[in-house]
DRENDO-1510 file (C-alpha; in Angstrom, 1 decimal, always signed):
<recs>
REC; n; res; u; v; w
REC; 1; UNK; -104.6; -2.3; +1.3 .
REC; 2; UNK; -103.6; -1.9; +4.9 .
REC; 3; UNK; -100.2; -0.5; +6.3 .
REC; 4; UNK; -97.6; -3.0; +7.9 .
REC; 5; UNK; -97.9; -3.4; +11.8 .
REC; 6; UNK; -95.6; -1.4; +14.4 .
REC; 7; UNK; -92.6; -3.1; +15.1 .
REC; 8; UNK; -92.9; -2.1; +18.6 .
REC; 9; UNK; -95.8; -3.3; +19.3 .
REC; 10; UNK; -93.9; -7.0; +18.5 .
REC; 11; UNK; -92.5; -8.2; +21.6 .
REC; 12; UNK; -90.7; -11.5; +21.4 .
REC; 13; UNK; -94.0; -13.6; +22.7 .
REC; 14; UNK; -93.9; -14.0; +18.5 .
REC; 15; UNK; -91.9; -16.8; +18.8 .
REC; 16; UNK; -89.7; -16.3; +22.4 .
REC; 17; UNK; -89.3; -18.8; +25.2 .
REC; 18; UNK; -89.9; -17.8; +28.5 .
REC; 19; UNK; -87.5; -18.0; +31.3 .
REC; 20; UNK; -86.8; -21.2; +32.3 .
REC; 21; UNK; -88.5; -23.0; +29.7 .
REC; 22; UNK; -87.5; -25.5; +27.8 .
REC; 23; UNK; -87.7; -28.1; +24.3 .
REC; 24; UNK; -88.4; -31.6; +25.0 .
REC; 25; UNK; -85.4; -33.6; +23.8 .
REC; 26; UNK; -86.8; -37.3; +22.2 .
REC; 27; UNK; -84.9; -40.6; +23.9 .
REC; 28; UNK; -86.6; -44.1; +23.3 .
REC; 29; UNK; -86.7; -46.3; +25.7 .
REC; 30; UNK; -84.7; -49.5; +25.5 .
REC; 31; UNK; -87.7; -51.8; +24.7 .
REC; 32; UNK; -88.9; -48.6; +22.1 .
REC; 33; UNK; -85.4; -49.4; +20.3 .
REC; 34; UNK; -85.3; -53.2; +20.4 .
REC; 35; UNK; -89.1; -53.2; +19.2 .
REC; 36; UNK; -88.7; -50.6; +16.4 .
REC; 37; UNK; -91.2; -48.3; +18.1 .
REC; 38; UNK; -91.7; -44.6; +17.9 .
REC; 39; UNK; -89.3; -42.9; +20.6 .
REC; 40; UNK; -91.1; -41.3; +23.4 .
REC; 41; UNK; -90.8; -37.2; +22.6 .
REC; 42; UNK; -92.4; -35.8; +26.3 .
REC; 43; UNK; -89.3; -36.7; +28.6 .
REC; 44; UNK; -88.0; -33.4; +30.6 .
REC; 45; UNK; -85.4; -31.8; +28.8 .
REC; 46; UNK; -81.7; -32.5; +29.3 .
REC; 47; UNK; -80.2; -29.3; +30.2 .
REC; 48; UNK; -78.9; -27.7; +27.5 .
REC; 49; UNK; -75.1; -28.0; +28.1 .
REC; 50; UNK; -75.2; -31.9; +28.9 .
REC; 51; UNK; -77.7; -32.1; +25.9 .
REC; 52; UNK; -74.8; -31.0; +24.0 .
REC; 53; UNK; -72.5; -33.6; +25.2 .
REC; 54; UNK; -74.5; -36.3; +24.5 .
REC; 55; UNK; -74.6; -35.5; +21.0 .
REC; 56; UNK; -70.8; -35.3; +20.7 .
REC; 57; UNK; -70.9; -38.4; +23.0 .
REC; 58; UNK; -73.2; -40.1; +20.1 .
REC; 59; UNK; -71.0; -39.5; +17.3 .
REC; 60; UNK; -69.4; -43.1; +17.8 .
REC; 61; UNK; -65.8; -42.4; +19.0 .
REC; 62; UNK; -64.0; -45.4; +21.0 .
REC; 63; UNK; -64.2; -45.6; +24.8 .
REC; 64; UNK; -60.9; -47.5; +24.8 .
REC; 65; UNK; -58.2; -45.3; +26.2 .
REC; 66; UNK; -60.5; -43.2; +28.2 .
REC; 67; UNK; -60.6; -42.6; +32.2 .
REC; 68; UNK; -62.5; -44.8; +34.3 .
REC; 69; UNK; -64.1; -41.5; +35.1 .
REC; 70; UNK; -64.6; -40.5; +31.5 .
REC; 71; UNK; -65.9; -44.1; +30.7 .
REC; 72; UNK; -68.2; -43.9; +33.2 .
REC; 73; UNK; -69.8; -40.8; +32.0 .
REC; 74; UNK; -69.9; -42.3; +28.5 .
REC; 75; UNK; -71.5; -45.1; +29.7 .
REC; 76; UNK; -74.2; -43.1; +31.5 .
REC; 77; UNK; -74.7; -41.3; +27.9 .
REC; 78; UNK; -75.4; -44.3; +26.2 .
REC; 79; UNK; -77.8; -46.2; +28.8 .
REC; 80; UNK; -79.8; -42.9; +28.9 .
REC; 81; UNK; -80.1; -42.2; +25.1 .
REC; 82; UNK; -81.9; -45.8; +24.8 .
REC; 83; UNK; -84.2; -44.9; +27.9 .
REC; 84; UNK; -81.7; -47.3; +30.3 .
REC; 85; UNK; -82.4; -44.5; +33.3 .
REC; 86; UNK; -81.3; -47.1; +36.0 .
REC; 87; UNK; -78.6; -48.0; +34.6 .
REC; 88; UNK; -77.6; -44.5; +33.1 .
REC; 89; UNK; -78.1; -43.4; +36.7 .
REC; 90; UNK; -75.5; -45.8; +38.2 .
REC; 91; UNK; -72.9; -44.9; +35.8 .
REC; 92; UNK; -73.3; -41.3; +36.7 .
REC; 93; UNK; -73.0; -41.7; +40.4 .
REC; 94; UNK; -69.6; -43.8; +39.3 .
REC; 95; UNK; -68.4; -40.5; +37.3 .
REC; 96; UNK; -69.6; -38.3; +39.9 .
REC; 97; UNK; -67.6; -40.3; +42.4 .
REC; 98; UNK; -64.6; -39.4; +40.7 .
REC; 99; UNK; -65.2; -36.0; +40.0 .
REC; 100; UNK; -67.0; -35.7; +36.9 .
REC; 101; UNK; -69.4; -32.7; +36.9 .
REC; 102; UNK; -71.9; -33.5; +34.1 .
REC; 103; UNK; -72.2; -37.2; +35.9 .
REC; 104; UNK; -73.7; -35.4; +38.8 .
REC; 105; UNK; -75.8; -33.4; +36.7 .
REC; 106; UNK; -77.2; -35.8; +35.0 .
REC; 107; UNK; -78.0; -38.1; +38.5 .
REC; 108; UNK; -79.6; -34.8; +39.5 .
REC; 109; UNK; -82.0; -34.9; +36.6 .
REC; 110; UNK; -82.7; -38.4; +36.8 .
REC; 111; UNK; -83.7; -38.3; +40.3 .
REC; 112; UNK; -85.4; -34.6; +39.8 .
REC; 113; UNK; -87.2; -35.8; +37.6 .
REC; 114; UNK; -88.2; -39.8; +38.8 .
REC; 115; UNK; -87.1; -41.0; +35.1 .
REC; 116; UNK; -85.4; -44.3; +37.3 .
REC; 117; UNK; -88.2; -44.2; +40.7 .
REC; 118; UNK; -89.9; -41.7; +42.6 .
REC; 119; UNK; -89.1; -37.9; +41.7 .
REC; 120; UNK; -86.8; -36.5; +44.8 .
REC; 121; UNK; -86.1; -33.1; +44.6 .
REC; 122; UNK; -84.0; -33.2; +48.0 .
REC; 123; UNK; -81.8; -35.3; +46.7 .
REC; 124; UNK; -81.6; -34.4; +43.1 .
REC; 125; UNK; -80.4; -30.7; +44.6 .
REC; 126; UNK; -77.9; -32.7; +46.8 .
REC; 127; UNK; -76.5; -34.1; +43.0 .
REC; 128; UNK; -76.4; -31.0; +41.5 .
REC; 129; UNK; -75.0; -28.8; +44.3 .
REC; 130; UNK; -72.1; -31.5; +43.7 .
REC; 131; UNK; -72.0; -30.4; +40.4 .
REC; 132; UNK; -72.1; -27.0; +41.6 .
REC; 133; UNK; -69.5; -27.0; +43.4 .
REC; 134; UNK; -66.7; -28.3; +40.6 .
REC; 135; UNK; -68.2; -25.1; +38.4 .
REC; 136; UNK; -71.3; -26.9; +36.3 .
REC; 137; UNK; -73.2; -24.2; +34.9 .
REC; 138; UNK; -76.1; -26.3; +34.2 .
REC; 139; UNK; -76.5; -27.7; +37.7 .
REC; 140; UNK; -76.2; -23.9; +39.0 .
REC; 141; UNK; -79.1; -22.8; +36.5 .
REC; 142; UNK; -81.3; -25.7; +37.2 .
REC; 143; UNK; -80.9; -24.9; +41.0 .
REC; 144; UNK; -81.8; -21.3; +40.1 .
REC; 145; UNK; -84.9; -22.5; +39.1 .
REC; 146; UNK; -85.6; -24.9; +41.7 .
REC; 147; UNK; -84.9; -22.1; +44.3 .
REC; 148; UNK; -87.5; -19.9; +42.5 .
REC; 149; UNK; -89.9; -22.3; +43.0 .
REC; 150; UNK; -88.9; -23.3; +46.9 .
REC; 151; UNK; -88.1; -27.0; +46.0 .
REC; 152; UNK; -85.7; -29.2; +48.0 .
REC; 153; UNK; -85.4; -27.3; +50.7 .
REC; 154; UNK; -83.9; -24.2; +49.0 .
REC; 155; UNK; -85.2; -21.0; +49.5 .
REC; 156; UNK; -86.3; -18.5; +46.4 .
REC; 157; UNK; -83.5; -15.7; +47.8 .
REC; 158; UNK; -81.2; -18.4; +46.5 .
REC; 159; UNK; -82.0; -18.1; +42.8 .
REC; 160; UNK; -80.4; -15.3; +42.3 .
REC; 161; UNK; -77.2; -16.3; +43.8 .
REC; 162; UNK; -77.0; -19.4; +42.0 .
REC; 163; UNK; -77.9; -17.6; +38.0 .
REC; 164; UNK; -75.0; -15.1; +39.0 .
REC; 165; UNK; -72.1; -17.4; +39.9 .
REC; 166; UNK; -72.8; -19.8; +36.8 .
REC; 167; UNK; -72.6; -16.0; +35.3 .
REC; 168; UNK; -69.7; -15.2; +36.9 .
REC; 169; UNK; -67.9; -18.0; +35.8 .
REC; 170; UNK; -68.1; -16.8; +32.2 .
REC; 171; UNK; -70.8; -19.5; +30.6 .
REC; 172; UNK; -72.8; -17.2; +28.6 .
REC; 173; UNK; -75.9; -19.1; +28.8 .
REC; 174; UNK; -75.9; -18.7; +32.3 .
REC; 175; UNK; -74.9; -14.6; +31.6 .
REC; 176; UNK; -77.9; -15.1; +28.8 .
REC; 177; UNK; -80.3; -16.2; +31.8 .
REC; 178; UNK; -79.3; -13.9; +34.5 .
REC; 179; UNK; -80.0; -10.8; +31.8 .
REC; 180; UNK; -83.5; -12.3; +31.5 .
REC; 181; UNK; -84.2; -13.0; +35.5 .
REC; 182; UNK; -83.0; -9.3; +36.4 .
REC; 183; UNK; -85.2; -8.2; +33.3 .
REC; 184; UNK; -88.1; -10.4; +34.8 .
REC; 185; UNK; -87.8; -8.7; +38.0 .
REC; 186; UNK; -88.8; -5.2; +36.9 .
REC; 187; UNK; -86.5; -3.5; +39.1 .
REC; 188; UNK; -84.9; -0.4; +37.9 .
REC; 189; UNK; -81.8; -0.4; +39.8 .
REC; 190; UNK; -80.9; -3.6; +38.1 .
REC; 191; UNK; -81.6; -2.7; +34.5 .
REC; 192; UNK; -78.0; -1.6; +34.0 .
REC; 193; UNK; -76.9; -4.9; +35.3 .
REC; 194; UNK; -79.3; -6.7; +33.2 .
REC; 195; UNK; -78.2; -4.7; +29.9 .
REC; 196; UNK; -74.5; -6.0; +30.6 .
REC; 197; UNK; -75.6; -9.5; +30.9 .
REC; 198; UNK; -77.5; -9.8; +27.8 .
REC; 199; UNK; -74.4; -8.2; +25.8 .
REC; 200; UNK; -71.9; -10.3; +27.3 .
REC; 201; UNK; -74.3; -13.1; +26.0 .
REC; 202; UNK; -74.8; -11.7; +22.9 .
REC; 203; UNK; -71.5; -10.0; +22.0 .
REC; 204; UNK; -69.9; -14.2; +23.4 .
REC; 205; UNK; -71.8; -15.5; +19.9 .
REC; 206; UNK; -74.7; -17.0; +21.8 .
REC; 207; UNK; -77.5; -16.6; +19.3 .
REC; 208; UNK; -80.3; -17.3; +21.2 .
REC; 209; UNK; -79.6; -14.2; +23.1 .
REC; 210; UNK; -79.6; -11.9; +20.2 .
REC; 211; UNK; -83.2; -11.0; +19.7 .
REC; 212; UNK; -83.5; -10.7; +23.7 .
REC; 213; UNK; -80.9; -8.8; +23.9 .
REC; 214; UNK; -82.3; -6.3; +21.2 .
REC; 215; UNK; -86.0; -6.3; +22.7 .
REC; 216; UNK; -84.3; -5.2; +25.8 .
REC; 217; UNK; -82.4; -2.0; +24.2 .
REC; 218; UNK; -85.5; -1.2; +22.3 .
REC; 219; UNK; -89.1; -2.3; +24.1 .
REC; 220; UNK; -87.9; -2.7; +27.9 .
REC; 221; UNK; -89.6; -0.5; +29.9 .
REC; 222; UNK; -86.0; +0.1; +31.8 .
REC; 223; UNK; -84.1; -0.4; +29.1 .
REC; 224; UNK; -82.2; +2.8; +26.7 .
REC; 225; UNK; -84.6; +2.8; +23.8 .
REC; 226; UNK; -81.9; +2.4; +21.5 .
REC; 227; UNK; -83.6; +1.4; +18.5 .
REC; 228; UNK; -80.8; +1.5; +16.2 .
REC; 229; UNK; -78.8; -0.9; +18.1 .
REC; 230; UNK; -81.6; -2.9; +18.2 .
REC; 231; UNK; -82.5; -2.8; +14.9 .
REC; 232; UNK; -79.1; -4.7; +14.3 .
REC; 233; UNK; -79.1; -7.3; +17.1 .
REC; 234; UNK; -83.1; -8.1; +15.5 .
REC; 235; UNK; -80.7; -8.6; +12.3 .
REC; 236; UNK; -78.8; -10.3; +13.8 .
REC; 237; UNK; -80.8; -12.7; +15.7 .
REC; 238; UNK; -83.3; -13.4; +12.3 .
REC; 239; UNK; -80.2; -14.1; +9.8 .
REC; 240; UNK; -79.1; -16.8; +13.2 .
REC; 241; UNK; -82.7; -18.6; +13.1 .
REC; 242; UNK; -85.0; -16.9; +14.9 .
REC; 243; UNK; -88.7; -15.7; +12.8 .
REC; 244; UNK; -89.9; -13.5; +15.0 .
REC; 245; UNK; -86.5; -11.1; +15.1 .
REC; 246; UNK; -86.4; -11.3; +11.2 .
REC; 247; UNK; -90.1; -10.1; +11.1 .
REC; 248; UNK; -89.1; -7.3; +13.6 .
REC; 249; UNK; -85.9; -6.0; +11.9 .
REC; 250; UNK; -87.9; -6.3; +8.2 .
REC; 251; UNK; -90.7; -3.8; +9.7 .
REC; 252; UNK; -87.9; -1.4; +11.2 .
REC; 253; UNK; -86.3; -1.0; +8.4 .
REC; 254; UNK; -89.4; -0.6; +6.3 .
REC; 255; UNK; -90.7; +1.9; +8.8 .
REC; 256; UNK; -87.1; +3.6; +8.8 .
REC; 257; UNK; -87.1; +3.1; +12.9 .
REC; 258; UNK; -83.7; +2.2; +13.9 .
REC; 259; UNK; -82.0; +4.1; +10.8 .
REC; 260; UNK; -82.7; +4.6; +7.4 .
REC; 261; UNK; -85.5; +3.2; +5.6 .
REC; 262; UNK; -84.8; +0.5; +3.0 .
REC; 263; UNK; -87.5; -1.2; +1.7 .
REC; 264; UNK; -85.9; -4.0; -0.3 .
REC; 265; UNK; -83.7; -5.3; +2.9 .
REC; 266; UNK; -86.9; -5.1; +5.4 .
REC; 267; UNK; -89.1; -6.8; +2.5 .
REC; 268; UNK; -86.1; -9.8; +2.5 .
REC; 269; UNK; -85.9; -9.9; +5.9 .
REC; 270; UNK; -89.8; -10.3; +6.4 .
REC; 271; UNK; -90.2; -12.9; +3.3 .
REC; 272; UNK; -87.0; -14.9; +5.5 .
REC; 273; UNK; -89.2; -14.6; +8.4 .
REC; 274; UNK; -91.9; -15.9; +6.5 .
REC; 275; UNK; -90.4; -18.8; +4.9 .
REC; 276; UNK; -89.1; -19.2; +8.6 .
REC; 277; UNK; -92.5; -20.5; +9.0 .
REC; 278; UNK; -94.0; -17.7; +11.3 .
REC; 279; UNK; -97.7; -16.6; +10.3 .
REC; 280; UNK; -97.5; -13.3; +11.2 .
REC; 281; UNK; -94.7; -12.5; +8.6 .
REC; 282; UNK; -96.6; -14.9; +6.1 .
REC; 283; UNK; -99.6; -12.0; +6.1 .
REC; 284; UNK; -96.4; -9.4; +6.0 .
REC; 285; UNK; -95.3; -10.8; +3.5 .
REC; 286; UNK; -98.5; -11.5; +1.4 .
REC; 287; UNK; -99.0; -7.9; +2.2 .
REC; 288; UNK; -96.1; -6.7; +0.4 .
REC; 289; UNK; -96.8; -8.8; -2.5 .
REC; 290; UNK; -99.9; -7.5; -2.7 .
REC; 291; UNK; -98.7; -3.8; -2.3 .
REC; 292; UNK; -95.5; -4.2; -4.6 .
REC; 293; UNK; -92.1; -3.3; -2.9 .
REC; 294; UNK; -88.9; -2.0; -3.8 .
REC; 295; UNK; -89.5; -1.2; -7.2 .
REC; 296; UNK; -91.2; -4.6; -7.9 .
REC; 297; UNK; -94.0; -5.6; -9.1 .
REC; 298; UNK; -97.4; -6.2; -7.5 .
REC; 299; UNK; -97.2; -10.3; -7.6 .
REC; 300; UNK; -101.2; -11.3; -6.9 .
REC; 301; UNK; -100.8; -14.8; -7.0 .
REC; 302; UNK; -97.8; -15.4; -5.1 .
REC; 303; UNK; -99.4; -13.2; -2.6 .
REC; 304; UNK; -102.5; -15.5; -2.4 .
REC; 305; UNK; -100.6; -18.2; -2.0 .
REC; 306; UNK; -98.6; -16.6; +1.2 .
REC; 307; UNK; -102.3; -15.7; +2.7 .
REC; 308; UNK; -103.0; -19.0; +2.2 .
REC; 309; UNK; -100.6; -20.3; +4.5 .
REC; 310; UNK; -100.7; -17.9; +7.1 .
REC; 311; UNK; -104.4; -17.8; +7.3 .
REC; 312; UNK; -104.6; -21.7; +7.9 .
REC; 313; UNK; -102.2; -21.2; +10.6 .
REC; 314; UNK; -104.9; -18.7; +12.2 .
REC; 315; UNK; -103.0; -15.5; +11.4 .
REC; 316; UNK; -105.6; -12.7; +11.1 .
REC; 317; UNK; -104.1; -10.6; +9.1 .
REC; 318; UNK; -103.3; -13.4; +6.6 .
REC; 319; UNK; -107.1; -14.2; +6.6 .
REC; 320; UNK; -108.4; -10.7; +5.8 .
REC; 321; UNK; -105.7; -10.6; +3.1 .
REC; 322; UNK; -107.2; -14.2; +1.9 .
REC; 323; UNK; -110.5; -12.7; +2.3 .
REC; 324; UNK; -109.9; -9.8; +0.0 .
REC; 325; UNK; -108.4; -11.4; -2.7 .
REC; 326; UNK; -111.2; -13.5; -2.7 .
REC; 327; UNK; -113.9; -11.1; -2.7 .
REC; 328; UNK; -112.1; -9.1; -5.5 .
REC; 329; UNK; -110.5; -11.6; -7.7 .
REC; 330; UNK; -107.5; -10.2; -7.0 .
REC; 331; UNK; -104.8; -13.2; -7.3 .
REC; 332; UNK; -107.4; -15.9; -7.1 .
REC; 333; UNK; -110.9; -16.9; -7.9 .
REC; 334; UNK; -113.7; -14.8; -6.6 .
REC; 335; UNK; -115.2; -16.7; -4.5 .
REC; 336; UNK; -117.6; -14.6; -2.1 .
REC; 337; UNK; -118.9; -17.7; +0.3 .
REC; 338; UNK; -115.1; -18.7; +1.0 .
REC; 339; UNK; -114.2; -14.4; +1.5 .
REC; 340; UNK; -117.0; -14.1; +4.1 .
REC; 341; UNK; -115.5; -17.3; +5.5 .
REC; 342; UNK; -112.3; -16.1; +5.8 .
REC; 343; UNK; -113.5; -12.8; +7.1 .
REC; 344; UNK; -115.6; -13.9; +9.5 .
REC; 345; UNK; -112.2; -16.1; +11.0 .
REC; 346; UNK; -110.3; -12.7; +11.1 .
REC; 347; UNK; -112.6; -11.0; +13.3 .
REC; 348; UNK; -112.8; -14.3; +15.4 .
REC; 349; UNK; -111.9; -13.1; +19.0 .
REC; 350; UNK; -108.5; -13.8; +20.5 .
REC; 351; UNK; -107.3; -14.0; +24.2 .
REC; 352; UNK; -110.5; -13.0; +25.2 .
REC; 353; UNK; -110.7; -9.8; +22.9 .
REC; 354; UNK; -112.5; -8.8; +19.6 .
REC; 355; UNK; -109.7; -7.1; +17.0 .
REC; 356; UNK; -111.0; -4.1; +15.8 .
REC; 357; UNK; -110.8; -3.5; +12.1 .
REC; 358; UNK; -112.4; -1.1; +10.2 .
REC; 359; UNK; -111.3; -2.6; +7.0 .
REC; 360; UNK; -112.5; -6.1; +8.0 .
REC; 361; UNK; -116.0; -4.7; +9.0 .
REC; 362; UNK; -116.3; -2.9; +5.9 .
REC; 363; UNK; -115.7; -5.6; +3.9 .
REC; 364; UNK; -117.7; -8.0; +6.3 .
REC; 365; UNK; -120.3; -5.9; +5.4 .
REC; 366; UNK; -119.9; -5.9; +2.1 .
REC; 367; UNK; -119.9; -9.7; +1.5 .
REC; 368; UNK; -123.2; -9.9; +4.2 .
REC; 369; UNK; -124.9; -7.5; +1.8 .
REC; 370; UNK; -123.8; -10.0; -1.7 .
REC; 371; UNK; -125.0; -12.9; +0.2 .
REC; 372; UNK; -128.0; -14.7; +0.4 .
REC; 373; UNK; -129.5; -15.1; +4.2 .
REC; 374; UNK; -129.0; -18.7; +4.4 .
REC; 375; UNK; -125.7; -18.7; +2.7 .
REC; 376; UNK; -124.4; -16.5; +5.2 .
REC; 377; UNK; -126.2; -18.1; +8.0 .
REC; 378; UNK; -124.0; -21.7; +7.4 .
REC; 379; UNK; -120.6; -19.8; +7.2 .
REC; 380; UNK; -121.4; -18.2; +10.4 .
REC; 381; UNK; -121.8; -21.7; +11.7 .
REC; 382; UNK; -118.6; -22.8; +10.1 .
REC; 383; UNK; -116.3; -20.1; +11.0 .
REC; 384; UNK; -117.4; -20.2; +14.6 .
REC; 385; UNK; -117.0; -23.8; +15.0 .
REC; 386; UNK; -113.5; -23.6; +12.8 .
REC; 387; UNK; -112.4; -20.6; +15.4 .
REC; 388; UNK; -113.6; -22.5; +18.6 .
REC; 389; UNK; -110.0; -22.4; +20.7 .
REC; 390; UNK; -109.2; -26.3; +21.7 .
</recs>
């Protein structure tokens, strides 16, 4: 059986988001709710702090007694959670009018992003400098990001300036996404600055900066290299949520990088990472059931079973594993036809590239000499067309 995979050659592509990147929130549209239909899921993202307040704005409190600011702005809530963007657009204006920050921001993203006309970015950056300019950290990160790209009439120098005043101000999101644009940037001289970012972010309780944060003590080219540091923020960030950290940590600590080894903690943190959903820990995983860990026993079956998922989810290592067992009769069947099968999809290439494997190819060869010419000649065709990228 094969070894586990370095952990540093894991870098947070696993399962990371890059910069500026964000999850699609789904809000129906006002005929989608009166008609019962499926709400639309490809609208632009709120940002991430006024995506919060709507939520808390949804939980059904009374408006009576409120502002006519702060009934405004729940007004502009509800028109734009049932796709009302017109409407949700007017009563922001109203709240920005009288000083409410997330009203601006959110007439800002309306008009950025034409959800009630034409897209404007020159006047979208006019609502969220607004915002800006009472302290919204989301306005100044989404005008970080329109600077970097030279829309509405900013200039990319800005960017910078905009990440570290939201930064500044204490919001450690915006602390969390200044760490990652200095990181982006590659430049030495700011990799101390970077480093304090991402542990102000991390050490405020913001989760999603946990595993960054670790991948930039331990795998940043500029970074200290600190890898038992690391080893606990990947801990950290993988008991929070996030698959790809929990697969990281679980190989550190089975590898001993970081500290001490201990197999049965890096076995439950892969198996979390697994269950997680992530592929790559699903062939981990399988591997280790395979294998036996931690004073248990070899469990075949279950291991099978773990292969089975990742390999359908196009993990390579999962396949090979699936493809073993089913050549030997090793936790399932033996079943050669559906081993060279899964073989052959291990070896598939990827990004361009071949793996190389001498344990695949030996055991590609094997099954090629068990196997009948024109047996092995339709699972060629089969595996190629089920490894065709779409």
């Amino acid at each position: 059986m094969r070894r586990l995979v370095s952990t540093l050659g894991l870098i947070l592509v696993l399962g990371g988001v890059a910069w500026g990147q964000e999850d699609a929130p789904t809000v129906p549209t006002a005929e989608e709710v009166e008609g019962g239909q499926t709400p639309r899921s490809e609208l632009p993202a709120l940002p991430e702090g006024l995506a919060e307040d709507f939520a808390r704005d949804a939980s059904g409190d009374a408006v009576e007694g409120r502002s006519l600011t702060n009934s405004a702005m729940a007004s502009a809530s509800a028109a734009y959670m049932v796709g009302d963007f017109q409407g949700a657009l007017i009563h922001a204006q109203r709240a920005a009018a009288g000083g409410e920050a997330r009203g601006a921001t959110l007439a800002g993203h309306i008009r950025l992003h034409g959800l009630s006309g034409d897209a404007n970015d020159g006047d979208a950056v006019r609502w969220f400098r607004r915002a800006a300019e009472l302290g919204e950290p989301d306005a100044l990160i989404v005008l970080s990001r329109l600077a970097s790209e030279g829309r509405g009439g900013l200039e990319v120098w800005q960017s910078r300036e905009f990440l570290a005043q939201a930064a500044e101000a204490g919001d450690a999101r915006a602390a969390h996404e200044y760490g990652l644009y200095l990181m982006e940037r590659g430049d030495p001289g700011a990799a101390s600055e970077a480093l304090n970012w991402l542990q102000l972010a991390a050490e405020s309780g913001r989760f999603e900066a946990y595993g960054d944060y670790a991948y930039a003590l331990a795998d940043w080219d500029h970074g200290p290299h600190d890898l038992s540091s690391a080893r606990s923020w990947y801990e950290r960030a993988g008991e929070a949520g996030d698959p790809s950290s929990a697969l990281i940590a679980g190989l550190m600590y089975m590898d001993g990088e970081g500290g001490e080894a201990d197999e049965a903690e890096g076995a439950r943190l892969i198996r979390m990472a697994a269950e997680y959903g992530l592929p790559a820990a699903m062939g981990q995983h399988a591997l280790l059931l395979f294998q036996g860990v931690a004073d248990r026993e070899p469990n075949p079956t279950e291991a099978v079973d773990w292969a089975r998922q990742g390999a359908d989810a196009n993990d390579p290592d999962s396949q090979f594993l699936l493809a073993y067992a089913l050549a030997t009769g090793d936790g399932a069947p033996q079943n050669l036809k559906r081993a060279y099968y899964w073989v052959l999809r291990a070896g598939a290439p990827r990004g361009g590239r071949t793996p190389e494997d001498f344990d695949r190819d030996r055991l590609e060869a094997s099954l090629e000499n068990a196997l009948p010419a024109p047996v092995l000649e339709r699972v060629r065709v089969e595996a190629a067309v089920e490894s065709r990228p779409f």
